[in-house]
Residue, then its C-alpha position, 0 to 999 in steps of 0.5 A: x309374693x307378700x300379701x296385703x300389709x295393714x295400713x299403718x295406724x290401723x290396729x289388727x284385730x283378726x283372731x291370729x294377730x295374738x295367741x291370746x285375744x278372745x273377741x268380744x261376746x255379747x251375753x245373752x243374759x243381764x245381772x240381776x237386780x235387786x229391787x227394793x220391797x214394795x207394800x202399798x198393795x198390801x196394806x191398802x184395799x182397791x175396792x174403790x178403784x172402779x174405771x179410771x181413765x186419766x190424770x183427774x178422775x174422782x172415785x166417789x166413796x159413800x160411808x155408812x152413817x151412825x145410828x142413835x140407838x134411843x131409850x124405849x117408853x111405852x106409849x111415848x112414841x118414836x123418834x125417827x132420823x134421817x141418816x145421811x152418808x157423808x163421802x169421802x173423794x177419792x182423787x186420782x190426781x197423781x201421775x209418773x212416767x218413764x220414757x227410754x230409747x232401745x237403738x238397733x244396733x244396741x238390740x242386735x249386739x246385745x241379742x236380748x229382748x231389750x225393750x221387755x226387759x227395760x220395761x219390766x224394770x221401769x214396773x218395778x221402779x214405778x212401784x217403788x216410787x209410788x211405794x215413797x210417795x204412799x207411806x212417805x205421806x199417809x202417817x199425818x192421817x192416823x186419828x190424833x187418838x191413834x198418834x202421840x205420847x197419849x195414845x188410845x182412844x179409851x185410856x190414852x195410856x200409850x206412848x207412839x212418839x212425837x217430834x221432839x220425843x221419839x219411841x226409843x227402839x231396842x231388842x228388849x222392848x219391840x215386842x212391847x211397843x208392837x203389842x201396844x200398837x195392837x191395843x191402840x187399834x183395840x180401842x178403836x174396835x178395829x178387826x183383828x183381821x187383815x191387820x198390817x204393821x210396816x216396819x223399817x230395817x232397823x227395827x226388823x233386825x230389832x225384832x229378829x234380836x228380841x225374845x221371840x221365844x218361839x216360831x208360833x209367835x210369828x204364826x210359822x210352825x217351822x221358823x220365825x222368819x221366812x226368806x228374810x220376811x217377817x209373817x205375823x205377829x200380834x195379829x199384824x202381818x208384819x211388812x219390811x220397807x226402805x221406803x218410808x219416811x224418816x227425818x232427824x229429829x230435832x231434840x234427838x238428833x237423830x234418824x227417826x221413822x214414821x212407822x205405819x200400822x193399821x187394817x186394810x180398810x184404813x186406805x184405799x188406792x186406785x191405779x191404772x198405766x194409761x199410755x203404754x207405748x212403742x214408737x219409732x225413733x224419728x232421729x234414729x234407728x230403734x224404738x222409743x218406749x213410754x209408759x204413764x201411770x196415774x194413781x191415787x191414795x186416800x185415808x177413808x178411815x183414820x180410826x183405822x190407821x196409827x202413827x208410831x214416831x220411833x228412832x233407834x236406842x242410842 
C-alpha cells in the first residue's frame, strides 16, 4: 500500500528528498570584526573624573596659580600677594546611547550568547564615537603659540599650517615636522614625559616611507613598528587614527588633517555608562538592551596642546 503523499505546493524538505541537500546549520561562532583604533584614553588624564552620576554634573578643577618672584633690598621690606586659583569646569554634558532587540527565537537559532556579544559591539562603537567627537573638536583649543604659520612661543619659527595653507606632508620631510611639533612644546616647557602625537593614516605610511635609519629611533631594539603600530619617536608616543578631523581645504582643495599633539596633561576626560539594562520586550518574545553612556572633555591647559593643519604633498 502508498504511503502518505505531500500535498501539492508543499516543498520537501526531509533529508532523503535529494542525494545532495545539507540542512541549515547555525554557526556557533560570528565573523570578526575589525573596529577602528580608538586613543582618547591615551592622550587624556581622568584625574578629574571623580563620581559622575548623570547628564550634567560639573567636576570642578582648581589650577595652581603663579607666583612673582621680586627683587630683594635690604631693609626695604616685603611684599606680600594673595594668589588666587582661578578653576576651570569640567562640564559633563554629552551623552550617547544604543539600544538593540535580541528575539527568542534568533537566540536559539543561532545557539550564542547574543546579547553579550551585541553588547561588546555597542562598547566598541561608543568608543569610536566618543573618539570622533574628542579629536574632531580639541585642536581649535591648542595655545594660538602652538597653531599657525608662526609657531613657537620663544621663536614663532615653526610652520604647523593654516586654512588656506597647509603643511605639506611626504617621506622626506615628516620627521622634520614632527621634530618641529617637539620643539613647539619645548617652548612652552612642556614634560618630555608622557608626550602623544596623533597621527592619520596617511602620514603614518609617510613615516613607515621616511629615513628612519634605525629601530632605536622609534624606541624598539627590534623593529620600527609593531603590529602595525607606531611606538615612539622624539619623545611623542606616536598614535594611528581614522577618527580625526579632516576637511578640503579651500586654497588647496584638497583633504587636509588637523592633527593633534601634546602631553597628557593638556586634556582631561570623565566618563561613566550610567543606565545599562536588560528588558522584557513587551511586543514580543526576547529582551531588549540599552546602554547610556555620559561623558565630558575639556582642555584645562592649552600651553600643553598643539595644532598641526596638514595635507598630502601633491
Amino acid at each position: 500500500m502508498a504511503g502518505p503523499t505531500r500535498d501539492s505546493g508543499h516543498p520537501d524538505y526531509s533529508s532523503t528528498s535529494s542525494p545532495g541537500f545539507i540542512p541549515q546549520v547555525w554557526s556557533g561562532k560570528m565573523v570578526e570584526k575589525l573596529y577602528q583604533r580608538t586613543c582618547f584614553a591615551e592622550i587624556s588624564n581622568t584625574d578629574y573624573e571623580g563620581e559622575i552620576k548623570s547628564q550634567g554634573d560639573t567636576v570642578m578643577i582648581r589650577t595652581t596659580p603663579s607666583i612673582t618672584i621680586r627683587d630683594y633690598e635690604l631693609g626695604s621690606g616685603l611684599n606680600y600677594e594673595k594668589p588666587t586659583s582661578d578653576k576651570v569646569e569640567l562640564q559633563i554634558d554629552k551623552a550617547k546611547y544604543f539600544a538593540f532587540e535580541v528575539n527568542d527565537v534568533d537566540e536559539y537559532q543561532a545557539d550564542i550568547k547574543l546579547m553579550d556579544n551585541w553588547s561588546d559591539d555597542a562598547g566598541q562603537q561608543m568608543k569610536i564615537e566618543i573618539d570622533k567627537v574628542i579629536l574632531g573638536d580639541v585642536f581649535s583649543d591648542a595655545a594660538a603659540e602652538n597653531a599657525g604659520t608662526e609657531a613657537g612661543r620663544e621663536s614663532g619659527s615653526y610652520n604647523m599650517g593654516e586654512a588656506g595653507d597647509p603643511v605639506a606632508i611626504s617621506k622626506t620631510n615628516i620627521l622634520d615636522v614632527v621634530v618641529d611639533c617637539g620643539s613647539v612644546l619645548d617652548e612652552q616647557n612642556v614634560p618630555d614625559d608622557a608626550r602623544w602625537i596623533v597621527l592619520p593614516a596617511w602620514m603614518n605610511g609617510m613615516l613607515k616611507k621616511s629615513d628612519l635609519r634605525d629601530a632605536s629611533a622609534m624606541g624598539d631594539n627590534t623593529s620600527v613598528f609593531r603590529n602595525g603600530k607606531v611606538g615612539m619617536l622624539d619623545r611623542f608616543d606616536v598614535y594611528i587614527s581614522n577618527n580625526m578631523s579632516k576637511v578640503t581645504d579651500d586654497t588647496t582643495t584638497r583633504q587636509a588633517t588637523n592633527v593633534i599633539f601634546g602631553h597628557k596633561k593638556a586634556l582631561t576626560f570623565a566618563s561613566q555608562m550610567t543606565k545599562m539594562e536588560n528588558l522584557p520586550n513587551p511586543q514580543d518574545f526576547g529582551q531588549l538592551v540599552r546602554g547610556l553612556n555620559v561623558f565630558g572633555y575639556e582642555v584645562i591647559d592649552p600651553n600643553a596642546m598643539g595644532h598641526l593643519y596638514a595635507e598630502r604633498e601633491a
